[in-house]
KEKE-3310 file (N, C-alpha, C; in steps of 0.2 Angstrom, whole numbers, plus 5000, padded with zeros to 4 digits):
npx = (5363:5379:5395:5409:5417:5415:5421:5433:5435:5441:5442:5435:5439:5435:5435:5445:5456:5459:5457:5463:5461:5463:5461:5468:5474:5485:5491:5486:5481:5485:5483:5484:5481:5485:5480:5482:5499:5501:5505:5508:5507:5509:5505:5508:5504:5507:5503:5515:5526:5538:5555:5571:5580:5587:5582:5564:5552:5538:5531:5519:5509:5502:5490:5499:5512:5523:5537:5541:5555:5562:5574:5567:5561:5550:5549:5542:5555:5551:5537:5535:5527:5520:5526:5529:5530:5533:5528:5528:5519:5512:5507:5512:5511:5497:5490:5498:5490:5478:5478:5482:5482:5486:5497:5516:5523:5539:5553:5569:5571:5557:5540:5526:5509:5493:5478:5471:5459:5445:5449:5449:5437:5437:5452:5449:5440:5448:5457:5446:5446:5440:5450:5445:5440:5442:5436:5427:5409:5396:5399:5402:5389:5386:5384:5390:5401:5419:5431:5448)
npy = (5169:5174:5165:5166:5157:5158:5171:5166:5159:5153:5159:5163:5170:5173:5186:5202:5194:5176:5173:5166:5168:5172:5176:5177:5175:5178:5183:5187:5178:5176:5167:5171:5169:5174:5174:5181:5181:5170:5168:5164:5168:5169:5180:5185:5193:5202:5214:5217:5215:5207:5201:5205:5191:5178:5166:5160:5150:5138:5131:5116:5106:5090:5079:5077:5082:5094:5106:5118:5128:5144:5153:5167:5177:5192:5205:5221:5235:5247:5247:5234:5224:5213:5199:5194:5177:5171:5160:5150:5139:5130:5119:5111:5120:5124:5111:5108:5118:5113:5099:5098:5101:5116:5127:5136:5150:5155:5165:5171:5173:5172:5163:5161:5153:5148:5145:5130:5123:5120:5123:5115:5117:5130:5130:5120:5127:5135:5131:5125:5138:5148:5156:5166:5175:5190:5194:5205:5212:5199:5181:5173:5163:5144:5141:5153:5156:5157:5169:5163)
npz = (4874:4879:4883:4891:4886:4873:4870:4869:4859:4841:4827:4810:4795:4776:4771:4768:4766:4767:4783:4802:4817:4834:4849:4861:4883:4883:4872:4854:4840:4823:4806:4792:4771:4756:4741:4731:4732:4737:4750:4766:4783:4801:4813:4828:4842:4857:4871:4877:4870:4861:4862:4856:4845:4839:4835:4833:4841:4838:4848:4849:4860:4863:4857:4845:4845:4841:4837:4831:4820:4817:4809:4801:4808:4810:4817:4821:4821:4828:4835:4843:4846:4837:4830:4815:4804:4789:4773:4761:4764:4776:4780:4792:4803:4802:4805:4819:4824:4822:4830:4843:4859:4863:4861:4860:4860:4858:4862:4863:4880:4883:4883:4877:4880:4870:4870:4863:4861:4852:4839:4829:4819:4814:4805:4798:4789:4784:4778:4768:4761:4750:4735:4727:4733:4734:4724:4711:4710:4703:4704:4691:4683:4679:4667:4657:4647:4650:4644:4640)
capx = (5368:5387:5398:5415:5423:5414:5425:5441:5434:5444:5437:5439:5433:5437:5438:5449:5461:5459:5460:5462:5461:5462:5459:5470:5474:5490:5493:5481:5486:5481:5485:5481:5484:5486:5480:5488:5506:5501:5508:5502:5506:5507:5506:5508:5504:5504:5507:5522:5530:5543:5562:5577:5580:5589:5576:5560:5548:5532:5530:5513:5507:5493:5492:5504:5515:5527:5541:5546:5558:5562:5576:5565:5554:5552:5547:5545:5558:5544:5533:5539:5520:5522:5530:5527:5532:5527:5530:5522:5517:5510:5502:5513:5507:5490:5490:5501:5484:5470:5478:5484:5477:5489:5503:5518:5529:5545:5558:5573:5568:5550:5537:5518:5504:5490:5475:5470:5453:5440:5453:5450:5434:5439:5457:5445:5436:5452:5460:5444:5445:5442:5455:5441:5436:5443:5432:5420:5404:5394:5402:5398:5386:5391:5384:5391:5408:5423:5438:5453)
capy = (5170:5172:5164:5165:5153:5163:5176:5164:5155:5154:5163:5161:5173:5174:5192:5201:5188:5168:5173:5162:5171:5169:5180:5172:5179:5185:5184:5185:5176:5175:5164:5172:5167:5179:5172:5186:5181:5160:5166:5162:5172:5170:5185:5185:5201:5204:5222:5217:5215:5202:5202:5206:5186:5176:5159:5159:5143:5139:5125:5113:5102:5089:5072:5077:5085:5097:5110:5122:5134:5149:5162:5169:5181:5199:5208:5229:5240:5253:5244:5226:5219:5208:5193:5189:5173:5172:5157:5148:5131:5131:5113:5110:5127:5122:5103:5110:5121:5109:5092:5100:5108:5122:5131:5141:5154:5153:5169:5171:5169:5172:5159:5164:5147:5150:5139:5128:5121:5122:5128:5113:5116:5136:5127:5118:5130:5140:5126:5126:5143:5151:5160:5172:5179:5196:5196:5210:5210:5194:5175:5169:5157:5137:5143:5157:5153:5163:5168:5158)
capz = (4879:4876:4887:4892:4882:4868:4867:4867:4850:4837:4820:4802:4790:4771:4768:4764:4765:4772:4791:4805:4821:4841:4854:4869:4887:4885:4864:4850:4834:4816:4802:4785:4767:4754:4737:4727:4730:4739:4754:4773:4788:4807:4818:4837:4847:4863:4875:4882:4865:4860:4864:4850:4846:4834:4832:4833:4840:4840:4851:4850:4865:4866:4854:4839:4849:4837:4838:4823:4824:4813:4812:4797:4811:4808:4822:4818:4830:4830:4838:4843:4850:4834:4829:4811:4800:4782:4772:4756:4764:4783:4784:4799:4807:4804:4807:4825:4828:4822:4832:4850:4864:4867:4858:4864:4856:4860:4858:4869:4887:4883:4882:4877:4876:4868:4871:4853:4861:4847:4834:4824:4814:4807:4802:4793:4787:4783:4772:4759:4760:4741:4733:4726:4739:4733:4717:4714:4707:4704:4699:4683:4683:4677:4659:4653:4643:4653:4642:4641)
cpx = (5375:5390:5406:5419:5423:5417:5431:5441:5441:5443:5440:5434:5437:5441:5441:5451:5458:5462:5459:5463:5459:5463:5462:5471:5480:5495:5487:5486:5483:5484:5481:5484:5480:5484:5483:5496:5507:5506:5505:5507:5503:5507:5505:5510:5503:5507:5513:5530:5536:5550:5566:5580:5583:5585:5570:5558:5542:5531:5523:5512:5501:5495:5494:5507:5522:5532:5543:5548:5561:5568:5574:5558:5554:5546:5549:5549:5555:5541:5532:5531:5520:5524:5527:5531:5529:5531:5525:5520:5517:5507:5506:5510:5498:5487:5494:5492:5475:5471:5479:5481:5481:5496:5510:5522:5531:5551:5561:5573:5560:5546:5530:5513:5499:5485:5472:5462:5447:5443:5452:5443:5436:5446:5453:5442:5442:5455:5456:5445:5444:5446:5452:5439:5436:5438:5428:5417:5402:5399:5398:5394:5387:5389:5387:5401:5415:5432:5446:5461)
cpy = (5169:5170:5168:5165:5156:5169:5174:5159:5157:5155:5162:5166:5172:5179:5196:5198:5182:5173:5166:5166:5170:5173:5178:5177:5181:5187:5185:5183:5173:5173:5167:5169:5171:5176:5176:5184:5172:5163:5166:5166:5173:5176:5185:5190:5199:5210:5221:5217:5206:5206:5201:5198:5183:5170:5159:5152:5142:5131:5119:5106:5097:5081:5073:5083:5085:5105:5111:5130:5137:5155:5169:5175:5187:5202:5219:5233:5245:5250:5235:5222:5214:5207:5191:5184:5172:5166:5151:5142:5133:5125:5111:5115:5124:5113:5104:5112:5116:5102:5094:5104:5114:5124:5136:5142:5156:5160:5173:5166:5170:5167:5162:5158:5154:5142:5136:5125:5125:5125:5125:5115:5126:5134:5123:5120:5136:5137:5126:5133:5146:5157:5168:5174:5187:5198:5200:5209:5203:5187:5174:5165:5150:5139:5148:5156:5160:5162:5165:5162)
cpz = (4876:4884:4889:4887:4875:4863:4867:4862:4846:4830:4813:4799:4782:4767:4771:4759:4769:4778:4797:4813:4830:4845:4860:4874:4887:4878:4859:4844:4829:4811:4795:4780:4760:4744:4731:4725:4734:4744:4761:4777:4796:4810:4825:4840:4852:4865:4877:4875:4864:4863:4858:4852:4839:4831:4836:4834:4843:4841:4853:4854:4863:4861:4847:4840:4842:4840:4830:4825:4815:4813:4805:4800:4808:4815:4823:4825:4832:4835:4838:4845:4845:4830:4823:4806:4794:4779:4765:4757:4774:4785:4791:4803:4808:4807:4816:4829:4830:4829:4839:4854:4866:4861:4861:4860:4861:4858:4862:4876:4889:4879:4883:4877:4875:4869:4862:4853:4855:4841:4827:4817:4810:4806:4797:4787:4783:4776:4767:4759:4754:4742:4727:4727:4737:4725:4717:4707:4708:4701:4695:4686:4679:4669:4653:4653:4647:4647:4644:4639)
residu = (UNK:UNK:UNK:UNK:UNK:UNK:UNK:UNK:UNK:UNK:UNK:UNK:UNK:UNK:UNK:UNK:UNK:UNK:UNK:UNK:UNK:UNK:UNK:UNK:UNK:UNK:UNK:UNK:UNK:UNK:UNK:UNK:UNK:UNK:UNK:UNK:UNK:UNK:UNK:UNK:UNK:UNK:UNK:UNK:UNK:UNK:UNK:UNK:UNK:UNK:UNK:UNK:UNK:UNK:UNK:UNK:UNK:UNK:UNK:UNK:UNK:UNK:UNK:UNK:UNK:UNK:UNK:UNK:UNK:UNK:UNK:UNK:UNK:UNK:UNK:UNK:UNK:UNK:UNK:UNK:UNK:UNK:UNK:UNK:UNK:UNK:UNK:UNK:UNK:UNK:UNK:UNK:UNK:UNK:UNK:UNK:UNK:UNK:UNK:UNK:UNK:UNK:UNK:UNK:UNK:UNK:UNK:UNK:UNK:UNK:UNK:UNK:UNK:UNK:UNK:UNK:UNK:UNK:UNK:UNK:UNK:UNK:UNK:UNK:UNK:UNK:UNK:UNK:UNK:UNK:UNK:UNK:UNK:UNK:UNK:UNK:UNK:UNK:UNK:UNK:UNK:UNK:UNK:UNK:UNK:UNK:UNK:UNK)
# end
């Protein structure tokens, strides 16, 4: 049986790309990382779009309670639903998602939380993530000599 809360998990998968994904009630939002160019990637959609805004802040509640702010957003003017950040280093982002219970982007006069319960074991699972993912065909096996 699925519940409820089931469809408000927070998910991780490897391919493609490293994702970290959440499903909220009035945002969804995904953390990837990009092994091709080492870079990570939030995104925040929702139907209502964002607002034209000078700093961005992604405010985290609960017990390692953090604020980070950004005027590095990009937000497309075609379609403003979302809000992304890209940046080569994210362990605040992810260390905000794993340790707190709640989240809110911040941008203007618009504030969105986002629930974080359960978010700590795929953060976990997003951190080892392998940077192989995209390989095709089989891996080596530990014997066979791979060129240098």
């Amino acid at each position: 049986m699925f519940s409820a809360s089931a469809a408000q998990a927070w998910d991780f998968t490897p391919s493609p790309i490293c994702t970290l994904f959440h499903q909220g009630e009035e945002m969804s939002v995904s953390v990837t990382f990009d092994p091709s160019n080492s870079e990570y990637a939030i995104n925040l959609s929702r139907e209502a779009g964002w607002p034209d805004a000078d700093v961005f802040q992604i405010r985290f509640e609960g017990a390692r309670r953090l604020t980070i702010s950004t005027n590095r957003h990009v937000i497309n003017q075609a379609d403003t639903r979302t809000l992304t950040v890209t940046d080569r280093g994210f362990g605040n982002v992810l260390n905000g998602i794993k340790f707190n219970a709640r989240a809110v982007a911040v941008l203007g006069d618009v504030e969105v939380p986002v629930s974080l319960d359960g978010a700590a074991p795929a953060v976990d699972a997003f951190r080892t993530c392998p940077t192989d993912q995209m390989a095709v065909g089989p891996r080596p096996s530990a014997n066979i000599a791979l060129p240098s």
